[in-house]
C-alpha positions as CSV (number, residue, x, y, z in Angstrom):
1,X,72.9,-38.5,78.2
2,X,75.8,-36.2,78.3
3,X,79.3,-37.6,78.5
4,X,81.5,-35.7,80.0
5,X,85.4,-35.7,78.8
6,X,88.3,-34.2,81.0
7,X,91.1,-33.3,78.4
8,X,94.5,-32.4,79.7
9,X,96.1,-30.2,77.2
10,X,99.9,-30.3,76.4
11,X,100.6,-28.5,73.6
12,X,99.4,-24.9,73.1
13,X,100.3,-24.2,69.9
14,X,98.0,-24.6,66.5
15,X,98.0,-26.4,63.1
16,X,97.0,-25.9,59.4
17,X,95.6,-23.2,58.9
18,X,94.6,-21.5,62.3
19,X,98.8,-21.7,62.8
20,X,100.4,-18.3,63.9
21,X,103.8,-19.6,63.1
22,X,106.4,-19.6,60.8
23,X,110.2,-19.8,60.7
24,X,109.7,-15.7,60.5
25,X,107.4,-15.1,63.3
26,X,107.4,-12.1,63.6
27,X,106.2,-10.4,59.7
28,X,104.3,-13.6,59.7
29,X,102.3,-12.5,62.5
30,X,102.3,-8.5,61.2
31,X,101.0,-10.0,57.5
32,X,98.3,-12.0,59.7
33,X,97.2,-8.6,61.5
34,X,97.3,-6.9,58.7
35,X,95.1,-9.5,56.9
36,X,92.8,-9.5,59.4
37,X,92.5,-6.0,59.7
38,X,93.8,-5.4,63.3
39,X,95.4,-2.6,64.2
40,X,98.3,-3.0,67.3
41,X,99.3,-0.3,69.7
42,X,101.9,-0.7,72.5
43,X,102.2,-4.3,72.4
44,X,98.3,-4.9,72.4
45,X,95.8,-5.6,69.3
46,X,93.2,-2.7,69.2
47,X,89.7,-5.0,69.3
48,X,86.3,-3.5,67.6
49,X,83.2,-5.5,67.5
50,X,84.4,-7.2,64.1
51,X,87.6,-7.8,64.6
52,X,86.8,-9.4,68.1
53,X,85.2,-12.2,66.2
54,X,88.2,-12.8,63.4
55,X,90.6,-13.4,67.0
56,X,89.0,-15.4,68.7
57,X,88.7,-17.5,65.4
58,X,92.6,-17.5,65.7
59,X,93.8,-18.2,68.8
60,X,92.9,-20.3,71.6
61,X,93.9,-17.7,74.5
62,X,92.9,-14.0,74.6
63,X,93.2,-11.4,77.4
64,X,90.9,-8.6,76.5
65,X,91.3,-5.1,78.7
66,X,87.9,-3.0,78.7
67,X,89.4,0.5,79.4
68,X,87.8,4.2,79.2
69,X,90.6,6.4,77.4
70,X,90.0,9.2,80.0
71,X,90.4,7.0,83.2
72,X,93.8,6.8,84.8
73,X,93.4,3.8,86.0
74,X,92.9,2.3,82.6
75,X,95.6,3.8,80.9
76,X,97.7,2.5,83.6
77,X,96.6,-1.3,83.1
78,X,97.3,-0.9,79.4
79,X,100.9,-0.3,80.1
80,X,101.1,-3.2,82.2
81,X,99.4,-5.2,79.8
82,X,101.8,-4.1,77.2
83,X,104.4,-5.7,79.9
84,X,103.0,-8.8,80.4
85,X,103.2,-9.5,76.3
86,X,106.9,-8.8,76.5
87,X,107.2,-11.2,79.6
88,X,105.1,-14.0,78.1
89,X,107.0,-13.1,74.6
90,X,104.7,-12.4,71.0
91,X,105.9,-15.8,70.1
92,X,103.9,-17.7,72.0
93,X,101.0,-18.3,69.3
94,X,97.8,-19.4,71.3
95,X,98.1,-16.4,73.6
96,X,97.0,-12.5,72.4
97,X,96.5,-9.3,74.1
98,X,94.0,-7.0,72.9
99,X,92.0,-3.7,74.6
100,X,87.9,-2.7,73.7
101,X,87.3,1.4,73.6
102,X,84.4,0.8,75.6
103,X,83.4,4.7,74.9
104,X,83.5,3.7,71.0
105,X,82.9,-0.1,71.1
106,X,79.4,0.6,72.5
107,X,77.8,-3.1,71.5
108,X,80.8,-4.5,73.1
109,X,80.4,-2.9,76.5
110,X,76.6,-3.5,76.2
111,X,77.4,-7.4,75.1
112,X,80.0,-8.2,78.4
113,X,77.6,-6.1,80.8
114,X,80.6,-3.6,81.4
115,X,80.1,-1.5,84.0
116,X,84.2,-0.4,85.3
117,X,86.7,0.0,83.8
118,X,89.0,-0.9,83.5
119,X,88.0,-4.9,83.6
120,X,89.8,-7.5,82.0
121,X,88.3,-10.5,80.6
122,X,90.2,-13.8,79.3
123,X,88.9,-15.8,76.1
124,X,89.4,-19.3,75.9
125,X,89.0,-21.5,72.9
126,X,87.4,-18.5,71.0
127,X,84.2,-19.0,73.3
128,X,82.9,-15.8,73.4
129,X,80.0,-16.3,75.8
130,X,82.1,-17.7,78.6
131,X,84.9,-15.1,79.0
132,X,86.9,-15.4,82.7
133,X,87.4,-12.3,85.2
134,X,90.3,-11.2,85.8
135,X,89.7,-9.1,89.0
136,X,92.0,-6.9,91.4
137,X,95.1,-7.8,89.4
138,X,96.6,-4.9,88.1
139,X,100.6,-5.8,87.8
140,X,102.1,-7.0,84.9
141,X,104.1,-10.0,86.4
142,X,100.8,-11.0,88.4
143,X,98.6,-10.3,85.1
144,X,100.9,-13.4,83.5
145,X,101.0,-15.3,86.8
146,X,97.0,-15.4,86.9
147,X,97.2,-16.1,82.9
148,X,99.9,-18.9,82.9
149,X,97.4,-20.3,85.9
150,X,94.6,-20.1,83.4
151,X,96.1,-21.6,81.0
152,X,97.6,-25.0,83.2
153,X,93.6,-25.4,84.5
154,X,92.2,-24.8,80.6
155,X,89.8,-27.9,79.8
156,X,87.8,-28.8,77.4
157,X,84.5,-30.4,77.3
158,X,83.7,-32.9,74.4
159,X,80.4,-34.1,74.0
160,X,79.9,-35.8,71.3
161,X,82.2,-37.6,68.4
162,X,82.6,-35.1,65.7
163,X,83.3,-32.4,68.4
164,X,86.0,-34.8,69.7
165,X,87.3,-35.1,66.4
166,X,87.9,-31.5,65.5
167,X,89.5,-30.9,68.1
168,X,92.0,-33.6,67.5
169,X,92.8,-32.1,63.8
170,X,93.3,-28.8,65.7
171,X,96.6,-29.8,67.9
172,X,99.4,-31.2,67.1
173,X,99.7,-33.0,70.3
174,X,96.5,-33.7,72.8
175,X,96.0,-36.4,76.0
176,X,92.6,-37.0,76.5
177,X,91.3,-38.9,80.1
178,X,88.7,-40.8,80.3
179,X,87.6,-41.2,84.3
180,X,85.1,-43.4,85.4
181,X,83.6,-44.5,89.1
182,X,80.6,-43.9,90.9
183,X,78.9,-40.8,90.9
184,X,80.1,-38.2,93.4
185,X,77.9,-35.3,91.6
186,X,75.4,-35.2,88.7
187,X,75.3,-32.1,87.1
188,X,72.1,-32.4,84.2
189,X,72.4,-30.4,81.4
190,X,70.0,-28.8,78.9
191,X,71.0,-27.4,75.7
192,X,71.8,-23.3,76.2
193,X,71.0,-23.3,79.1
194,X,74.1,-24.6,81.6
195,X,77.2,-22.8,80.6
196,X,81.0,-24.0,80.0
197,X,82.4,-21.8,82.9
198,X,80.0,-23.7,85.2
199,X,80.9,-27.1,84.0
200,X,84.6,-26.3,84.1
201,X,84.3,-24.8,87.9
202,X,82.4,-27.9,89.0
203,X,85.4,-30.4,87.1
204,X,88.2,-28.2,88.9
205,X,86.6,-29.1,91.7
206,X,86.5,-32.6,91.6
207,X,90.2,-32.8,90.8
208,X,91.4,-30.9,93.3
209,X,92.8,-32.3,97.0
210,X,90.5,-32.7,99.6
211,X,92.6,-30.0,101.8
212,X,94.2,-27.3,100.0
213,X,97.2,-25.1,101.3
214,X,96.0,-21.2,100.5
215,X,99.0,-19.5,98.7
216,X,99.6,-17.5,95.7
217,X,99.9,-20.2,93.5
218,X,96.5,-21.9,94.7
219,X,94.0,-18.6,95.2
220,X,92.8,-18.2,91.4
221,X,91.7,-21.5,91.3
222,X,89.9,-21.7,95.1
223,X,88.2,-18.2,94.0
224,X,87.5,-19.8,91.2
225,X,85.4,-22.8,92.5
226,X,81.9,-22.9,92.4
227,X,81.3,-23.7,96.2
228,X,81.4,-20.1,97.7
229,X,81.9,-21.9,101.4
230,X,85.7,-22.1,102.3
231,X,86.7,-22.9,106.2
232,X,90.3,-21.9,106.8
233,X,92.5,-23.7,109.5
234,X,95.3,-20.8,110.2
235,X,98.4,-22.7,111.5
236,X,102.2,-22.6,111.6
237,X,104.1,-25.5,109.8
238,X,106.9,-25.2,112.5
239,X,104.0,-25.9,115.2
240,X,104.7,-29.5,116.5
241,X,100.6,-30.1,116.4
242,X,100.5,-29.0,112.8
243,X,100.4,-32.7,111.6
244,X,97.8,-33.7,113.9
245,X,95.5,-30.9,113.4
246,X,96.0,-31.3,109.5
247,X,94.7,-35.1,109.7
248,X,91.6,-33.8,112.1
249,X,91.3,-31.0,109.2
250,X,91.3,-33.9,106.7
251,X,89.4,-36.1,108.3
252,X,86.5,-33.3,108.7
253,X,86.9,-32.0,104.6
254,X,85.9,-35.5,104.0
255,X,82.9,-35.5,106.0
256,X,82.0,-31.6,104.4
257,X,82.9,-32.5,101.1
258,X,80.9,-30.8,98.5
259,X,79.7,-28.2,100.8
260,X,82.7,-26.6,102.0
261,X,86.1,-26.1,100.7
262,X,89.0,-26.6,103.4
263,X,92.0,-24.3,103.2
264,X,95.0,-24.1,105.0
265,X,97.1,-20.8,105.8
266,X,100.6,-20.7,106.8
267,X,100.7,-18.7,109.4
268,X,104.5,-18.4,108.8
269,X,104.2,-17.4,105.1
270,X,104.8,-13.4,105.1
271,X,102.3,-13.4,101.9
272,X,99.5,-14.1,104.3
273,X,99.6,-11.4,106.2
274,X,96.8,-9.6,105.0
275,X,94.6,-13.0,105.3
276,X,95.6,-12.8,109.0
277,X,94.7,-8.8,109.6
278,X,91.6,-8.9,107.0
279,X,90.1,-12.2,109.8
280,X,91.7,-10.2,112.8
281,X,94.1,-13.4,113.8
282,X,96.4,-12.6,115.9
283,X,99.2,-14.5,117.5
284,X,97.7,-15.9,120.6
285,X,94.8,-17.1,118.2
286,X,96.7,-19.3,116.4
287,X,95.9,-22.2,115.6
288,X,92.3,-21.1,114.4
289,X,89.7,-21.9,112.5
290,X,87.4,-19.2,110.5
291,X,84.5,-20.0,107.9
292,X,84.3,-17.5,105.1
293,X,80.6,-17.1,102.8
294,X,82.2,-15.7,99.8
295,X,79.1,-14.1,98.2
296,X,78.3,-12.3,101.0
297,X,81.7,-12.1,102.6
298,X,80.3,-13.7,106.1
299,X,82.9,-14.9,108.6
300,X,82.2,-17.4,111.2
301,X,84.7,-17.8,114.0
302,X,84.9,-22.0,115.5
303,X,83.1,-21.8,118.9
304,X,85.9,-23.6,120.9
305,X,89.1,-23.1,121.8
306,X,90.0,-26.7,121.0
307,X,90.4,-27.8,117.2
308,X,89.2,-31.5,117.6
309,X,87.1,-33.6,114.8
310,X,84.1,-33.1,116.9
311,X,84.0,-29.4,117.8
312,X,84.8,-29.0,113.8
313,X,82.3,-31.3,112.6
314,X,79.2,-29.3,115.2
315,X,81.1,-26.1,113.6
316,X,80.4,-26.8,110.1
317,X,77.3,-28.4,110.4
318,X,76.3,-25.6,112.8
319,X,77.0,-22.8,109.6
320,X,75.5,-25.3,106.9
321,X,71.9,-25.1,109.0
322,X,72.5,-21.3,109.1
323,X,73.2,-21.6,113.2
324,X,76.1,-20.1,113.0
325,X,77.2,-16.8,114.7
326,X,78.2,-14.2,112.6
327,X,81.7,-12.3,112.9
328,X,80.8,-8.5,113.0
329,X,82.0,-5.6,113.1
330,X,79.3,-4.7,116.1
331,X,76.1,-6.6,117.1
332,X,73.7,-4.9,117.7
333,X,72.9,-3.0,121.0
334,X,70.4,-5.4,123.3
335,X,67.0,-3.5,124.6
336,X,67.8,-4.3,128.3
337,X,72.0,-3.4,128.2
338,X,72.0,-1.4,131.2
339,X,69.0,-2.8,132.9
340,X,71.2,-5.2,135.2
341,X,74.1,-5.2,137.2
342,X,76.6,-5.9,134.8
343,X,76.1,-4.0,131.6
344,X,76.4,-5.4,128.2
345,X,78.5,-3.7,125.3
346,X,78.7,-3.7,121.6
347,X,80.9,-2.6,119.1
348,X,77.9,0.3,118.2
349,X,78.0,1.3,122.1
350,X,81.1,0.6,123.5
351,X,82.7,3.8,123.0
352,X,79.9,6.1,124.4
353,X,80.6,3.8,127.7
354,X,83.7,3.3,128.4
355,X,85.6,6.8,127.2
356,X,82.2,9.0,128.3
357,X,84.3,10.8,130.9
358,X,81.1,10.5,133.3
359,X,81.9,7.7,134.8
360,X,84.5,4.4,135.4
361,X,84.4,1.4,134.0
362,X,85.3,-2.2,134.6
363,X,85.2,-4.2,131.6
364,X,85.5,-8.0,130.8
365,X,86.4,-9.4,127.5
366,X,85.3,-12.7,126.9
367,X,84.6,-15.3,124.8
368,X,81.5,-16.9,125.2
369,X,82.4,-20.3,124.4
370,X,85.9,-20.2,126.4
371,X,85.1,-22.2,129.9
372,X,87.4,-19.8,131.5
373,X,85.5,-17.1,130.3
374,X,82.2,-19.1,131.4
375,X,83.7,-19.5,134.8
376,X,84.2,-16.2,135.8
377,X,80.7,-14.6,134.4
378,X,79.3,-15.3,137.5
379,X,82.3,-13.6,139.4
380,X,81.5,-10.5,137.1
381,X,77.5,-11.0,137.9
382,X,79.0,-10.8,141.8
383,X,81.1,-7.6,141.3
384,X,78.0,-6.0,139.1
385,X,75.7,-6.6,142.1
386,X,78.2,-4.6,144.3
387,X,78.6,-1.8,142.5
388,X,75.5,-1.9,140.6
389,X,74.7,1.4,142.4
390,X,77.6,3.1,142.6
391,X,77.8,7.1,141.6
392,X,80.8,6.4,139.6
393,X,81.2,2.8,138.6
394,X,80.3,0.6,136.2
395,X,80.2,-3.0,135.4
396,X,80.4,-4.2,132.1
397,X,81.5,-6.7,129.3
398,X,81.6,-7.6,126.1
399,X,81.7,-10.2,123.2
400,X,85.3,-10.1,121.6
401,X,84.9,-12.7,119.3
402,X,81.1,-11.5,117.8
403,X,82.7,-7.3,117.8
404,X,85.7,-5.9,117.0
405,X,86.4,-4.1,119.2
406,X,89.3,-5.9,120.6
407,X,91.2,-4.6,117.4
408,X,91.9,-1.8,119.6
409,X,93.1,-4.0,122.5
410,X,94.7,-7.0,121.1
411,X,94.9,-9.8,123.7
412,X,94.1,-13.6,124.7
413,X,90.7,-13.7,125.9
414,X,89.6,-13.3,128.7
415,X,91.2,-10.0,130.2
416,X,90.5,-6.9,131.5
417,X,90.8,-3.1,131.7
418,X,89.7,-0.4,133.7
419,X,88.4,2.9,132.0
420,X,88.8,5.9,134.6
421,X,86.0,8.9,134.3
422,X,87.3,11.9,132.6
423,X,90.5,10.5,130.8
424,X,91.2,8.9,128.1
425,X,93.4,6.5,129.9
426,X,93.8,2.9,130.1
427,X,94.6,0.6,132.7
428,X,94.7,-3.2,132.4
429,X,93.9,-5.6,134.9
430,X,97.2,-8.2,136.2
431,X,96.0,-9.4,139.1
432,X,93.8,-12.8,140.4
433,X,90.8,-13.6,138.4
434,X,88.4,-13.6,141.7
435,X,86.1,-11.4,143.4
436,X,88.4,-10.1,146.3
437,X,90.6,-9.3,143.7
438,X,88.5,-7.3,141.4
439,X,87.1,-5.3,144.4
440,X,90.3,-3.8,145.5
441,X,91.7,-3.0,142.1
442,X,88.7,-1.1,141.5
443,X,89.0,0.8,145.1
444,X,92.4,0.9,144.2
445,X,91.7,2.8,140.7
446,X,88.5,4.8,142.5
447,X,90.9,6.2,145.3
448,X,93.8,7.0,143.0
449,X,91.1,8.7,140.9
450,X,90.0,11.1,143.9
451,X,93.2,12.2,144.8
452,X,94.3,12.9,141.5
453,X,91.4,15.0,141.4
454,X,92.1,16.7,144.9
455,X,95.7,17.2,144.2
456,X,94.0,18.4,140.6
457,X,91.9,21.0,142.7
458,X,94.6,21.9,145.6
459,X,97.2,22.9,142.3
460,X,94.4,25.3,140.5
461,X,93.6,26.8,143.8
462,X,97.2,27.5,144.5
463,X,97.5,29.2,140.8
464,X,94.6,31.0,141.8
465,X,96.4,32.1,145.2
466,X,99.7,33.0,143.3
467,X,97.7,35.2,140.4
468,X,95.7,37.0,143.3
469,X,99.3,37.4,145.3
470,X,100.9,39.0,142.8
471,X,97.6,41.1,142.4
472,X,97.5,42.3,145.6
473,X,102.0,43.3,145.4
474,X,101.2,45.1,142.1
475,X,98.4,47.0,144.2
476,X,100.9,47.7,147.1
477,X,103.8,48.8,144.6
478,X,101.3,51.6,142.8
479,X,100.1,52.7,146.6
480,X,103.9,53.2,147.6
């Protein structure tokens, strides 16, 4: 059986004779290079497939950049990793820098399946089959920010005594827990063949909270997890609901836990912008809740409009059996679309109908789930029937919450906006939601079309009248 030990470690720094230090730091540290054979350029040890080994011997932290010395984007990483060794200082003795040639350290690129560059890897206790990712950072204040976070989640597996004990002589100061309880997750492990990054994502995991706040400080280790589910409740901690909704939030992580990771974004928080624009929340959709598949980065917007511990629990259960409706960009265009009275548009059609300059359109924007939106379908059925045969005028809506097409006219479901022929106007609808109502905006828009289009016609044929008048003058003038 394999006993698993969660070891909390305090101290950073080695002993005997793996110790960096020294009263004189820094020639002690040069005389170790030197000894070891490792060249350093601009703050970072140059790596080759020999010297790799002989560091990670040495220290218990190593950030390794991959770089191609002809790409400008690597070149501009090494400076900033040259920074981030003056911010974190060259004191600090379990923690190195180094960069890999990968155009001369060919076995090196082949062994860590490099395939851009640049790509930065991080070593941790000298395992060099389990190196961590380091991806889209590219600052040298973040580069320590995601390192520093690294290091505060480090742990160490011990499975067996004289593992436990060398590692013991190794530090000069260590806590070890030892957790027990009933099993929440059994994880069985053959020999070579389950790896220490897996373990370790699986035990961050387990210690985290049941409902995490999404910030910077948080997102290395949520991307970090191994459950590639997250559901996201977007709210504002100034809302007076944000309490309750939190404890419904809760309440459901509990019941998902395991299978889905529960985040919460501050709506308020200016660093979350781009979470907001890259799930197309705006203002009026707030509170809401998304689910994000990470390995194929799926969204899933909550089908309600009310954020209660039942509607979350059939939402979650709902993506889990795969039932789920996809956020797209467009779905795809029905066989029938334009077979009935009111037509049915996608993100992959709506364009060619509504700007075709051939003919009006009405359009609805609805939610499919909203019961205001259900309510007036069968208004919009009515007003289809009406003008189903119109010369000039069509009936149509569309899906705002499965296309985005609202992107391009942001507003609370449901609304809607009325496309005149041969423009590239638009004008939205303010008046009653009923059927009366619809009709006469529409004859309202139709009319004001037409005599656009005569007054349109009467002004071209007056030019035409003043060109031929000034014609006919210029033929009088020659004949006088």
């Amino acid at each position: 059986m394999l006993l698993l030990w969660v070891t909390f470690l305090i101290s950073s720094c080695l002993s005997g004779a793996q110790a960096w230090g020294g009263w004189d730091f820094q020639n002690d540290r040069i005389r170790k290079l030197e000894a070891l054979g490792i060249q350093e350029e601009k703050n970072l040890l140059v790596l080759t497939a020999t010297t790799l080994a002989r560091v990670l011997n040495e220290t218990r932290f190593l950030m390794v950049e991959f770089y191609n010395p002809l790409s400008k984007q690597s070149q501009n990483l090494i400076k900033e990793m040259g920074k981030a060794v003056d911010i974190m200082g060259k004191e600090n003795p379990g923690v190195l820098f180094g960069k890999v040639n990968i155009t001369s350290e060919k076995l090196l690129k082949q062994e860590f399946a490099i395939n851009d560059v640049p790509t930065v890897k991080l070593f941790v206790e000298g395992h060099r089959q389990w190196p961590i990712d380091c991806r889209g950072v590219i600052e040298a204040a973040a580069l320590v920010t995601w390192l520093r976070n690294q290091i505060r989640q480090s742990i160490v597996l011990l499975t067996n005594r004289e593992q436990t004990k060398a590692f013991i002589n190794s530090r000069k100061l260590i806590v070890i827990g030892f957790f027990e309880g009933k099993i929440v997750h059994f994880e069985e492990c053959e020999e070579d063949s389950h790896i220490l990054r897996d373990l370790s994502k699986i035990v961050k995991f387990f210690t985290m909270d049941l409902v995490i706040e999404y910030n910077i400080e948080t997102m290395d280790q949520i991307y970090d997890m191994h459950i590639r589910n997250h559901i996201l409740l977007f709210i504002s901690k100034n809302s007076t609901e944000f309490d309750a909704l939190v404890k419904i939030f809760e309440l459901a992580a509990l019941e998902f836990k395991n299978k889905l990771i529960f985040l919460i974004v501050n709506t308020d928080e200016i660093h979350n912008i781009h979470v907001l624009e890259y799930f197309q929340i705006a203002s009026w959709d707030i509170p809401s809740v998304r689910i994000l598949n990470l390995t194929k980065s799926m969204k899933y917007q909550m089908p309600a409009d009310e954020i209660t511990f039942k509607n979350l629990k059939n939402f979650c259960k709902d993506f889990l059996d795969g039932l789920a409706k996809q956020q797209l960009s467009s779905e795809n265009i029905p066989k029938d679309w334009d077979t009935k009275p009111v037509k049915v548009l996608v993100g992959k059609n709506f364009k060619e109908v509504v700007f075709s300059h051939r003919r009006n359109a009405f359009v609805m924007f609805y939610a499919p789930w909203s019961y205001e939106c259900k309510s007036l379908l069968p208004v919009l059925e009515e007003l289809g029937k009406k003008y189903q045969y119109h010369e000039s005028v069509t009936i149509a809506k569309i899906d705002v919450t499965a296309n985005d097409i609202h992107q391009m006219f942001l507003e609370k479901y449901p609304f809607f906006k009325f496309f005149p022929a041969k423009t590239d106007l638009v004008v939205p609808y303010d008046g009653e939601y009923n059927l009366d109502a619809f009709i006469n905006f529409v004859e309202k828009e139709i009319k004001s079309q037409m005599e656009s289009e005569e007054w349109t016609f009467e002004q071209e044929e007056s030019d035409e009248k003043e060109d031929l008048s000034i014609q006919d003058w210029g033929k009088i003038k020659e004949e006088l």
